[in-house]
Short mmCIF file of the C-alpha atoms (twelve columns), coordinates in Angstrom:
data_MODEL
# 
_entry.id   MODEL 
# 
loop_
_atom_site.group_PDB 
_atom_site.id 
_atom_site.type_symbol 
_atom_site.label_atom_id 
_atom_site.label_alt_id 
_atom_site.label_comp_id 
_atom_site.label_asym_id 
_atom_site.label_seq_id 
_atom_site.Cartn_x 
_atom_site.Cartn_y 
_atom_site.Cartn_z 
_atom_site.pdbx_PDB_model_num 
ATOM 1   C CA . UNK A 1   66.890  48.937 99.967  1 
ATOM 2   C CA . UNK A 2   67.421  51.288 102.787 1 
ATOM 3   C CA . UNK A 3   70.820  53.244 103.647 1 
ATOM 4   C CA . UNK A 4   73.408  51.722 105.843 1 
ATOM 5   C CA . UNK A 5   75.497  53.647 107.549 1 
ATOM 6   C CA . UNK A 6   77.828  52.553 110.303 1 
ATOM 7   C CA . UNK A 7   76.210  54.393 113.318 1 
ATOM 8   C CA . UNK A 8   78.859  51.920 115.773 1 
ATOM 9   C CA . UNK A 9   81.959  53.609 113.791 1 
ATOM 10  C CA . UNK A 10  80.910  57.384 113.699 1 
ATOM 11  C CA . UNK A 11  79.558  57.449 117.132 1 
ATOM 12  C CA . UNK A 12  82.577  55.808 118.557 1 
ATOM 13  C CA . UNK A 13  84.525  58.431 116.297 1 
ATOM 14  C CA . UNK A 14  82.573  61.377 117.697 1 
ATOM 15  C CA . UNK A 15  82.496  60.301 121.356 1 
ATOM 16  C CA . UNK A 16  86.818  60.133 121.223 1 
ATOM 17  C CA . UNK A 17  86.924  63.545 120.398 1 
ATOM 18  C CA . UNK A 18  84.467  64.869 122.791 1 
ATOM 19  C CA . UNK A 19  86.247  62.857 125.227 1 
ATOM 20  C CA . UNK A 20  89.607  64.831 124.222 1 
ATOM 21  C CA . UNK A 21  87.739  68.270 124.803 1 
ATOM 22  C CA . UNK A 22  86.269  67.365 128.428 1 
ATOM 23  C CA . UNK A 23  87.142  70.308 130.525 1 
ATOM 24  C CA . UNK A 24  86.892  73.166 128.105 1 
ATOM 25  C CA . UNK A 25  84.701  76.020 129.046 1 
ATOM 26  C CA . UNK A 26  80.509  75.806 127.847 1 
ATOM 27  C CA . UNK A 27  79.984  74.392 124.275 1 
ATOM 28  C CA . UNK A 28  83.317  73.596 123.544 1 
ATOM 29  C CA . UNK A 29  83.042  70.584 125.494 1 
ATOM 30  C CA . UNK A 30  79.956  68.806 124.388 1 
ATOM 31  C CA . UNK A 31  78.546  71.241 121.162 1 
ATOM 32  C CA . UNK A 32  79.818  68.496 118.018 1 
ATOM 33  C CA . UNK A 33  81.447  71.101 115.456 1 
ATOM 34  C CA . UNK A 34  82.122  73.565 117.461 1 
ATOM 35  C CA . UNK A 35  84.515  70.361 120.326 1 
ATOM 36  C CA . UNK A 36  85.631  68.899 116.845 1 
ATOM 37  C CA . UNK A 37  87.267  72.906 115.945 1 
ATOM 38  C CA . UNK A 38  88.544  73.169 119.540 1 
ATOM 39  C CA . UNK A 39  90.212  69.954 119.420 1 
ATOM 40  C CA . UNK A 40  91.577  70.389 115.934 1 
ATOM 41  C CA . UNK A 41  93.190  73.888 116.904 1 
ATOM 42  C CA . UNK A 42  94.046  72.380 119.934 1 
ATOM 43  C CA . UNK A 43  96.144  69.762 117.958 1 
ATOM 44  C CA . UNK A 44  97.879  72.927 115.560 1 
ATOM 45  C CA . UNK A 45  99.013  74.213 118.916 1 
ATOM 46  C CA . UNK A 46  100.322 71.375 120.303 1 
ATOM 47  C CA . UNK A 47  102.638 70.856 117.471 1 
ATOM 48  C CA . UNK A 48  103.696 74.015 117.267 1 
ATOM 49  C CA . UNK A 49  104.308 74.530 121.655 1 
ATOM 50  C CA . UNK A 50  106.807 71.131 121.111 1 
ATOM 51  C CA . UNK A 51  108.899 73.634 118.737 1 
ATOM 52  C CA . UNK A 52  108.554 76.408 121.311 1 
ATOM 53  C CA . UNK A 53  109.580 74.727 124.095 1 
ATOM 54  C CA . UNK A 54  112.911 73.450 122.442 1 
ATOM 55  C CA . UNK A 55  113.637 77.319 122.111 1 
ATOM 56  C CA . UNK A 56  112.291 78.127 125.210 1 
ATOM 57  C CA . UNK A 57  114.490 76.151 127.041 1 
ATOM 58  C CA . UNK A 58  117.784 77.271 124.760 1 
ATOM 59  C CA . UNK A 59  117.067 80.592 125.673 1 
ATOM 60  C CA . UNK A 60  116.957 79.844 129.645 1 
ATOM 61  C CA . UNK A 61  119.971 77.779 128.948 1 
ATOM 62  C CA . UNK A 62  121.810 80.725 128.301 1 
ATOM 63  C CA . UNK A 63  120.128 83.262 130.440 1 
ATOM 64  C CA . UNK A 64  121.851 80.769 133.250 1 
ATOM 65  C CA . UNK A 65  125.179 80.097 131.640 1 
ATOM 66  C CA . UNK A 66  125.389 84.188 130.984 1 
ATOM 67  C CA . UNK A 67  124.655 84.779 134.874 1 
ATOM 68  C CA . UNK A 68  127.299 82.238 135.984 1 
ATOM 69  C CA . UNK A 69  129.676 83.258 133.680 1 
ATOM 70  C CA . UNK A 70  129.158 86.991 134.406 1 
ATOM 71  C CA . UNK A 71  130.088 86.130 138.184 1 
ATOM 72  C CA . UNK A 72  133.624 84.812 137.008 1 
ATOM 73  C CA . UNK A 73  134.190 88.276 134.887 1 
ATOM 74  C CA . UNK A 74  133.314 86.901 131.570 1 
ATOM 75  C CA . UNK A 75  130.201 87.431 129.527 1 
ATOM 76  C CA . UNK A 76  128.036 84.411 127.477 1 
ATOM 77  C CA . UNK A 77  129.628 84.975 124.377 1 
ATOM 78  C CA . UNK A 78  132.878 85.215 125.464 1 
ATOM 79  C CA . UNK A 79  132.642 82.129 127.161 1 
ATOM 80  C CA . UNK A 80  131.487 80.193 124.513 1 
ATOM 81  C CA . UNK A 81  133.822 81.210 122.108 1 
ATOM 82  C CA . UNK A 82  136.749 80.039 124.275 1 
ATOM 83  C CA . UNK A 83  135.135 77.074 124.870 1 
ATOM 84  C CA . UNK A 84  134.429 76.429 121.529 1 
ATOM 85  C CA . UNK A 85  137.981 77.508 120.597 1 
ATOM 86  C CA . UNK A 86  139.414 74.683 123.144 1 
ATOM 87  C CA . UNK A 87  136.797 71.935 121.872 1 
ATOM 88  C CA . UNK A 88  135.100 71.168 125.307 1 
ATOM 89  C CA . UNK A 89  132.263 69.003 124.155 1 
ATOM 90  C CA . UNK A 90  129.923 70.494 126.836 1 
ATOM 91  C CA . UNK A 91  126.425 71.699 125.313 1 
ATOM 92  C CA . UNK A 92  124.460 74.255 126.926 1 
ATOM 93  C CA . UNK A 93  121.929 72.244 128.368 1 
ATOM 94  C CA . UNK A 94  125.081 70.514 130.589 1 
ATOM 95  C CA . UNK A 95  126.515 73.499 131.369 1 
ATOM 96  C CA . UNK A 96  123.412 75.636 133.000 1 
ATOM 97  C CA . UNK A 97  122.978 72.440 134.698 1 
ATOM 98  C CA . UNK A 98  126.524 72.800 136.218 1 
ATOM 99  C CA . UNK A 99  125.997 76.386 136.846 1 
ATOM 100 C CA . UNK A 100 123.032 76.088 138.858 1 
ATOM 101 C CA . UNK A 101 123.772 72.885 140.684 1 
ATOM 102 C CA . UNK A 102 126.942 72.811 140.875 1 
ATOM 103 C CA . UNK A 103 128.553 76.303 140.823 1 
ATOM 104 C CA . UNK A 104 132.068 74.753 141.676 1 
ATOM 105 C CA . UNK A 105 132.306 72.644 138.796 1 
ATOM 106 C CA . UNK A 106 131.507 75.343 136.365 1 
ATOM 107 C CA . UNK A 107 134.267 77.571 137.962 1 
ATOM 108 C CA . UNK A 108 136.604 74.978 137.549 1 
ATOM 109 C CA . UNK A 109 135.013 75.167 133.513 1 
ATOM 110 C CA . UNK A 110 135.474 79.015 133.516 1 
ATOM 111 C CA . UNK A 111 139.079 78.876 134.688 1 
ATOM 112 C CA . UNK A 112 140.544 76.119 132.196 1 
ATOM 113 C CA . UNK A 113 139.379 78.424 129.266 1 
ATOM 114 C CA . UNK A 114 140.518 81.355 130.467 1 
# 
């Protein structure tokens, strides 16, 4: 009896991930092992940039809350330790918000702590 083997299944299987790596530069793109490596890695980095961009955006965060903050004569960690000190729920991601869009809202912030 000759070998089955599902030719509809694998096929379908290989032409999904060649359809993820459309776009990449020469044989990335259409070679089999070498699409199925550059979609694999592409996957590692993917779940690793959704990390990075949580701390990527802390770090602006407070980049903008220490530049507003600095304008009112107090520095980021200052700041935030009176704040903390006086339990104002805001989190950083509200408060550079505040400082860049609305700079009189955050002064209003800075003076009640100080």
């Amino acid at each position: 009896m000759p070998r089955s083997v599902n030719s509809v299944a694998s096929k379908a299987r290989r032409k999904k991930i060649l359809k993820q790596t459309r776009g990449n530069f020469l044989s990335r793109k259409n070679v089999w092992t070498v699409a199925k490596n550059t979609y694999e890695k592409g996957l590692t980095y993917a779940y690793r940039d959704r990390k990075n961009k949580k701390r990527n955006f802390r770090s602006l965060w407070i980049i903008r809350i220490n530049a507003a903050a600095r304008q009112h004569g107090m520095s980021y960690s200052q700041f935030m330790g009176k704040l903390s000190k006086q339990n104002v729920g805001l989190n950083r991601k509200v408060l550079a918000d505040l400082a860049m869009n609305n700079p009189q809202a955050f002064e209003a912030i800075v003076n009640s702590v100080k």
